[in-house]
C-alpha positions in Angstrom: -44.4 -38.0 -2.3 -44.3 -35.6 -5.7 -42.7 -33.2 -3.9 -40.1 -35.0 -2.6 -36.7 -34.1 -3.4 -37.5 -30.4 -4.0 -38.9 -27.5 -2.4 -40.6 -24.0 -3.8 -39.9 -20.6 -2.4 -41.8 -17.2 -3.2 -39.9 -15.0 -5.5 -37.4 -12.9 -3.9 -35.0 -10.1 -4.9 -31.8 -9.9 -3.9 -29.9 -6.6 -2.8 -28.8 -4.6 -5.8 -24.9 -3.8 -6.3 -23.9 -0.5 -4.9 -23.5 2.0 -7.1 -20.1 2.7 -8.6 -18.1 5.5 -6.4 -15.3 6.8 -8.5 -14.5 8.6 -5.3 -13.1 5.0 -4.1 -10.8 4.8 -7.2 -7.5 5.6 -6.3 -3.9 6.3 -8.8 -2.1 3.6 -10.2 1.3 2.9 -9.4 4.0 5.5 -10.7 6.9 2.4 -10.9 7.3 -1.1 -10.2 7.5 -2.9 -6.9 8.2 -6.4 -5.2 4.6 -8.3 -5.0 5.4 -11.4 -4.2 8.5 -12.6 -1.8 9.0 -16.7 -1.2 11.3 -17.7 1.1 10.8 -21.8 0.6 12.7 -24.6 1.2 16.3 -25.3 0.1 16.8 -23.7 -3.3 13.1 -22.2 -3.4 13.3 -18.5 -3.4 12.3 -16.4 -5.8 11.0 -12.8 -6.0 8.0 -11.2 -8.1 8.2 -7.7 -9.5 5.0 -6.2 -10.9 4.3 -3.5 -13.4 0.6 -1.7 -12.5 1.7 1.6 -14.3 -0.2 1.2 -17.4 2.9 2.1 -19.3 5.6 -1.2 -21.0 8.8 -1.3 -18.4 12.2 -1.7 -19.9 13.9 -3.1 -17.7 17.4 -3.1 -19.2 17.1 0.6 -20.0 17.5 2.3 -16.9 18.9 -0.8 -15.0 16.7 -2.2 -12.6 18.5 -4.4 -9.8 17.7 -6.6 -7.2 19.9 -6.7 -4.6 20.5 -8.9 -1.9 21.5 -7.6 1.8 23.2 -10.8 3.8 23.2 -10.9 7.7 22.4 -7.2 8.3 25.5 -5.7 6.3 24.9 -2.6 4.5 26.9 -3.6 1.4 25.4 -5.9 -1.2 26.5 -9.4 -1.4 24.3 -9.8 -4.3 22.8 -8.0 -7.2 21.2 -9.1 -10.3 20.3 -6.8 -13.2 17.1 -7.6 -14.2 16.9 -8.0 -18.2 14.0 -8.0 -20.6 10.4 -5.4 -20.0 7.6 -5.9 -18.2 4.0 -5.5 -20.0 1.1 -3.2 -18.3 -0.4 -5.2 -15.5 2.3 -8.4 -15.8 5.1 -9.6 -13.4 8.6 -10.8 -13.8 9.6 -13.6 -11.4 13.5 -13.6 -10.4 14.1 -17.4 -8.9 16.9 -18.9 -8.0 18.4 -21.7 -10.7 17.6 -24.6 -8.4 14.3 -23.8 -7.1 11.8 -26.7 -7.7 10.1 -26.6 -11.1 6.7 -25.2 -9.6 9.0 -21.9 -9.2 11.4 -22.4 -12.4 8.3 -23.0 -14.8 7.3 -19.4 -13.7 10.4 -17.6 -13.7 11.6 -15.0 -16.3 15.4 -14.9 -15.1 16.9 -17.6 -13.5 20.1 -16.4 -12.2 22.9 -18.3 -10.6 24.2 -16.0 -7.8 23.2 -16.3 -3.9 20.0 -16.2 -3.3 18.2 -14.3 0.1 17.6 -16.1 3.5 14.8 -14.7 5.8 17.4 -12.7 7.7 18.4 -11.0 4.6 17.0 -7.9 3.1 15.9 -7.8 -0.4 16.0 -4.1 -2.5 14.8 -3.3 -5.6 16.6 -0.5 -7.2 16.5 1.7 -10.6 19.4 3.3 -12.2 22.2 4.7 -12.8 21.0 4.9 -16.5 24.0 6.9 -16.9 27.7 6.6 -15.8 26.7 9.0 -13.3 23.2 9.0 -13.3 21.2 8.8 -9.9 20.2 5.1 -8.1 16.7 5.4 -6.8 15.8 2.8 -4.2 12.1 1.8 -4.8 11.3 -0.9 -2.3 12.5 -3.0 0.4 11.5 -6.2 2.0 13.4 -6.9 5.4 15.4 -3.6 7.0 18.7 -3.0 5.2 21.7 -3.3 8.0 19.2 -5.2 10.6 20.5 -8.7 11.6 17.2 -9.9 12.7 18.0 -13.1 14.3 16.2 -15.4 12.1 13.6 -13.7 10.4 11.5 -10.0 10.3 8.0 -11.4 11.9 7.2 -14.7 13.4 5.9 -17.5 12.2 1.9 -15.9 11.7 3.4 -13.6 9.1 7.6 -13.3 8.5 10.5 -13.5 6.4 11.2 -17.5 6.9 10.1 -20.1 5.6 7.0 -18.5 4.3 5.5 -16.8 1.0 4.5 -13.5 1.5 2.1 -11.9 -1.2 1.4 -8.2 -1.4 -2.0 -6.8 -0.5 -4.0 -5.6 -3.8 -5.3 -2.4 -2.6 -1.0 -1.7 -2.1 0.6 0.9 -5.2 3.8 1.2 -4.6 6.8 0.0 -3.0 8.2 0.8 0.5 11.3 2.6 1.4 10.7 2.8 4.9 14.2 1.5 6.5 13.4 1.5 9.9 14.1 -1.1 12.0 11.6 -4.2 12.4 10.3 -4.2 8.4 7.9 -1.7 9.2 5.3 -2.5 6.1 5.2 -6.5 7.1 1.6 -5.7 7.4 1.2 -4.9 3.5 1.7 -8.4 2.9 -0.4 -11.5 3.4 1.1 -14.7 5.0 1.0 -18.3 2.6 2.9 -21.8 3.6 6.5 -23.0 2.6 7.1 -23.8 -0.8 3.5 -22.2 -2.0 3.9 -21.1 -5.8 -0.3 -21.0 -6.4 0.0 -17.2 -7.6 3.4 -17.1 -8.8 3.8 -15.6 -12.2 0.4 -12.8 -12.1 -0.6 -10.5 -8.8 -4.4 -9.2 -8.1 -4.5 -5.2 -7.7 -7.3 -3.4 -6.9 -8.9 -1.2 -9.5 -7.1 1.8 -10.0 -6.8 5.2 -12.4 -4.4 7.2 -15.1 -5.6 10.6 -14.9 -5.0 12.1 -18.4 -6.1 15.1 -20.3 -8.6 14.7 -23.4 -8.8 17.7 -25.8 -9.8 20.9 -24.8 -13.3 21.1 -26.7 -13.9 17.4 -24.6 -12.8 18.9 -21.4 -14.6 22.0 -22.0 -18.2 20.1 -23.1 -17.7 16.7 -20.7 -17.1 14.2 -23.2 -15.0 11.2 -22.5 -13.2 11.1 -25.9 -9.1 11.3 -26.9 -6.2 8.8 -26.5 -2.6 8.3 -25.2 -0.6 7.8 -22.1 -1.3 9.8 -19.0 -0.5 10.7 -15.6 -0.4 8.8 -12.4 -1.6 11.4 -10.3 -4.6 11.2 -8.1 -7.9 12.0 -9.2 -8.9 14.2 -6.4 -12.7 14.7 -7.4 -15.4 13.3 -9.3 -16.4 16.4 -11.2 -16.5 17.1 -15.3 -13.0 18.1 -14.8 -11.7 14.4 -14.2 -10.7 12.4 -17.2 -9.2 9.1 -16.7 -8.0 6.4 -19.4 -10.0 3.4 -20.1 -9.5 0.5 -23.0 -12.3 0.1 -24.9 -12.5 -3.4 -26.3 -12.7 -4.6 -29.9 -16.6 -6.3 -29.2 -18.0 -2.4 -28.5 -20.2 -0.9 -31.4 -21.5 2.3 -31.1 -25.6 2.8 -30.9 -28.2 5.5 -31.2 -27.7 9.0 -29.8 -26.5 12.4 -31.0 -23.0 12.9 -31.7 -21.8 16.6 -32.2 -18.2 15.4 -32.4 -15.8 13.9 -35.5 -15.3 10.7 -36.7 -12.0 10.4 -34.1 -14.2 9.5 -31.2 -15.0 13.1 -29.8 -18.7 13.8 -29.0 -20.9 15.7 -26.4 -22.8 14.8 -23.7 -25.5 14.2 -25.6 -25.9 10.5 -24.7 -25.3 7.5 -22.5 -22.7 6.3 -25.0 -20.6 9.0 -26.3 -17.8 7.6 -25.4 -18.7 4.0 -27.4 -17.5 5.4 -31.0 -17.4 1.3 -32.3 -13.8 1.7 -32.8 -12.2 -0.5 -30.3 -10.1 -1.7 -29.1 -8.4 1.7 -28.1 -7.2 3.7 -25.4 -9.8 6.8 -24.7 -9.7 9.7 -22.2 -13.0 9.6 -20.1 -15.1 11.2 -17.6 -14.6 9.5 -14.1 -18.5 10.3 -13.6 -18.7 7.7 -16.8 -16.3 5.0 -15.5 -19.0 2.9 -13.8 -21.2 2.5 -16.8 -17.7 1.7 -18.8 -17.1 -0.8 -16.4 -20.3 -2.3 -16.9 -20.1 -2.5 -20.9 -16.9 -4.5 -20.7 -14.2 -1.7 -20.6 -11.6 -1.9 -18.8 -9.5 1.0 -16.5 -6.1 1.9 -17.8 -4.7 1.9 -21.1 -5.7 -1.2 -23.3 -2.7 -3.9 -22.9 0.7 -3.5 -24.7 3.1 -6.4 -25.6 6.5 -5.9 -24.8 8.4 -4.9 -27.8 11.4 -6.7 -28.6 13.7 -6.9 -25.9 16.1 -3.8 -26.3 19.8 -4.2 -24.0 20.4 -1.2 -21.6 21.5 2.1 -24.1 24.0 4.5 -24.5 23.2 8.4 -24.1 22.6 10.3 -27.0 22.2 8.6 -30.6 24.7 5.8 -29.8 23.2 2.3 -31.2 23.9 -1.1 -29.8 22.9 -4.6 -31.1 19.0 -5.1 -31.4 17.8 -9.0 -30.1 15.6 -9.9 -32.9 14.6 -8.2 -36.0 11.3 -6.8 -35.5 10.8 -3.3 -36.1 9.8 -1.2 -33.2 10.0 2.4 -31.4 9.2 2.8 -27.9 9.9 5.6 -25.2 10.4 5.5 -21.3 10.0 6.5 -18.8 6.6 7.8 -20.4 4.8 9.6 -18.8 7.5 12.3 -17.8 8.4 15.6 -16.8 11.7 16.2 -17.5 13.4 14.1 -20.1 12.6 10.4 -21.6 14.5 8.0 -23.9 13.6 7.5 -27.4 14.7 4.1 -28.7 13.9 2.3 -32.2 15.2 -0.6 -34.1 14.9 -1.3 -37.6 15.2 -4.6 -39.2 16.9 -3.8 -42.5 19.5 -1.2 -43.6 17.5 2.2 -44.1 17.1 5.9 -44.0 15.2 7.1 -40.9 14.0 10.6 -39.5 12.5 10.3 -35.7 10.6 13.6 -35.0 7.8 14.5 -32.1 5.3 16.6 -32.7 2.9 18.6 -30.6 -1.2 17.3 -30.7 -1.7 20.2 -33.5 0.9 18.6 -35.7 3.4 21.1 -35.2 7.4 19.8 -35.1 9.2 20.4 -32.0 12.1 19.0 -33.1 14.1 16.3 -35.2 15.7 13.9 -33.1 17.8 12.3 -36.2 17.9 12.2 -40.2 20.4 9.9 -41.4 21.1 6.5 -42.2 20.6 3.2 -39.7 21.6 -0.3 -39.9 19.6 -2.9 -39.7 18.9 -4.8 -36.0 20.7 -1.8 -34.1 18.8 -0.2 -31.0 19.3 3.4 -31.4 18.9 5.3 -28.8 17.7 9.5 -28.0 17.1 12.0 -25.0 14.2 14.0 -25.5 14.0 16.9 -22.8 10.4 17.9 -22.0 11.0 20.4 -18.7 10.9 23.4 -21.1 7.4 22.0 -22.9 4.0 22.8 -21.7 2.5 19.3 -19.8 0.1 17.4 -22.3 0.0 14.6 -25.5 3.1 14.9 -27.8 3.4 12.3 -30.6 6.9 11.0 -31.8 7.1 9.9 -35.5 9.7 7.2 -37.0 9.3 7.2 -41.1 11.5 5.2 -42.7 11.0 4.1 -46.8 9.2 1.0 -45.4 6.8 2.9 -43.6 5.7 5.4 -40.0 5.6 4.1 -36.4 3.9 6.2 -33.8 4.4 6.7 -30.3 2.6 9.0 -28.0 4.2 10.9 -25.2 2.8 12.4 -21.9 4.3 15.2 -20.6 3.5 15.9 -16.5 3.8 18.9 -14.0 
């Protein structure tokens, strides 16, 4: 009986992974959109908005809404202006102020207006930034001006009495208006009352293409920095660059580097792209992505934290009251192709001069020079449809010292 109570098997080897295929990598959302809907009991309703653009979302800036369609009517009964930003990869949760604590102890706004029954429709809006600035509808869930009885679905997968949880291979929202809630199917069925993923929402792996420097793009090398386009990486040759964070634990090893100290390199080696610097965002080869992957990097551009929360802006240089006193400069929509907003906050009385600058150092133009008080949010329109698509840096240099932000100009 020496054996007994365990066995011994030959050796065996199990399959290997499958190799990476960047070919399966698709583009990261472009804006926000609804991914999670709950439609519980009583007071328990509360929506989930997620930001999987790699870029910080303000969401008082350009006025994000959510708005509430009762009983098939085409005329909002309710809308609440969402307030605060979102960071890269986070959520804000909209709940209404008597849900259960489960769905309060998640929630970033907790208004007090009517919330949405499963016969409702439920749009998510941006703008006008301006008096007369545009609305853009960015997703629906329900069929705006549908009375569906009780609910879009049944009871296997609907609007009642059920939280719905949007698929992670989904990138953006729906504006499909057709009657019956056409994309039901993009989201997956949980019970009444179920909160277990409130508050953070699984997405599959996805790419900002972006452009590295033209020696890099020229020679292969994964090396550069900054925001970049959404657009779909359409092949998998030395021509696709993509951004990937490269984490603080990465040191660089042996191999040949023909590049400078900022990171560039040739082909020369496995790890060309692993310049010990980290963590930092860096312009790569898709072909290198996998191995990346591997080492601990991660797609996108490392995390931000929100800046301080900045209320919605006026056009032009008007400033408005800051929230806290932290000093900050920040830029959205970013990327862009025709015109972002500038906005900075400073938290003592000063001199300040906001410029941007091309990636050669050259000035494109001087946005202000003058003097700023302190805790304002001041606020500027920088028009890009005349510029050539690329990295443009803005610079904020006031007598206590120089923020940075980088800009991404599209086509």
């Amino acid at each position: 009986n020496a054996d007994l109570g365990s066995h011994t098997v030959d050796d065996c080897d199990f399959p290997p992974d499958p190799p990476f295929d960047p070919n399966r990598l698709v583009a990261c959302p472009t804006e926000v959109f609804i991914s999670e809907y709950i439609e519980g009991s009583g007071f328990n309703k509360c929506i989930e908005v997620y930001n999987g653009t790699g870029s910080i979302i303000d969401l008082d800036a350009d006025v994000y809404k959510l708005t509430f369609y009762f009983n098939g009517n085409t005329s909002a009964g309710t809308e609440i202006e969402l307030s605060g930003c979102i960071a890269p990869g986070d959520v804000h949760v909209v709940c209404d102020d008597g849900a259960a604590s489960a769905f309060t102890d998640e929630a970033d706004q907790l208004p007090t207006n009517n919330f949405f029954n499963g016969d409702d429709a439920v749009a998510l809006t941006r703008g006008p930034s301006t008096p007369s600035g545009p609305i853009f509808l960015l997703d629906i869930v329900g069929t705006i001006g549908e009375d569906p009885g009780s609910q879009w679905g049944d009871f296997s997968r609907g609007t009642k009495e059920q939280t719905l949880r949007r698929k992670s291979n989904v990138t953006s929202g729906s504006i499909d208006n057709d009657p019956g809630f056409p994309t039901l199917n993009e989201w997956e069925r949980y019970p009444q009352n179920n909160s277990d993923d409130l508050g953070s929402h699984t997405a599959d792996l996805c790419v900002i293409a972006c452009t590295p420097p033209k020696s890099d793009s020229d020679s292969g090398s994964g090396s550069g920095s900054g925001s970049g386009s959404s657009s779909t990486t359409s092949s998998t040759d030395d021509k696709t660059f993509v951004l990937m964070c490269q984490p603080a634990s990465t040191t660089s090893s042996s191999g040949s580097h023909s590049g400078s100290g900022s990171g560039s390199g040739s082909d020369s080696s496995d790890d060309d792209d692993d310049n010990g610097k980290g963590p930092q965002t860096r312009c790569v080869n898709i072909n290198k992505v996998g191995k990346l992957l591997a080492k601990g990097w991660t797609l996108g551009p490392c995390p931000e934290a929100c800046p301080t929360a900045v209320k919605r802006g006026l056009a032009g240089s008007d400033a408005m009251e800051a929230t806290s006193s932290d000093n900050w400069l920040t830029a959205y929509p970013n990327p862009f192709n025709v015109s972002t907003r500038i906005s900075f906050s400073m938290q003592d009385d000063s001199h300040a001069v906001l410029e941007v600058f091309n990636v050669n150092g050259s000035l494109i133009t001087q946005l202000y020079n003058g003097n700023i008080e302190a805790n304002q949010v001041y606020n500027f329109d920088f028009a890009g449809d005349d510029l050539a698509k690329g990295l443009y840096i803005t610079k904020l240099t006031t007598p206590s010292g120089i923020l940075y932000q980088k800009l991404m100009i599209i086509k």
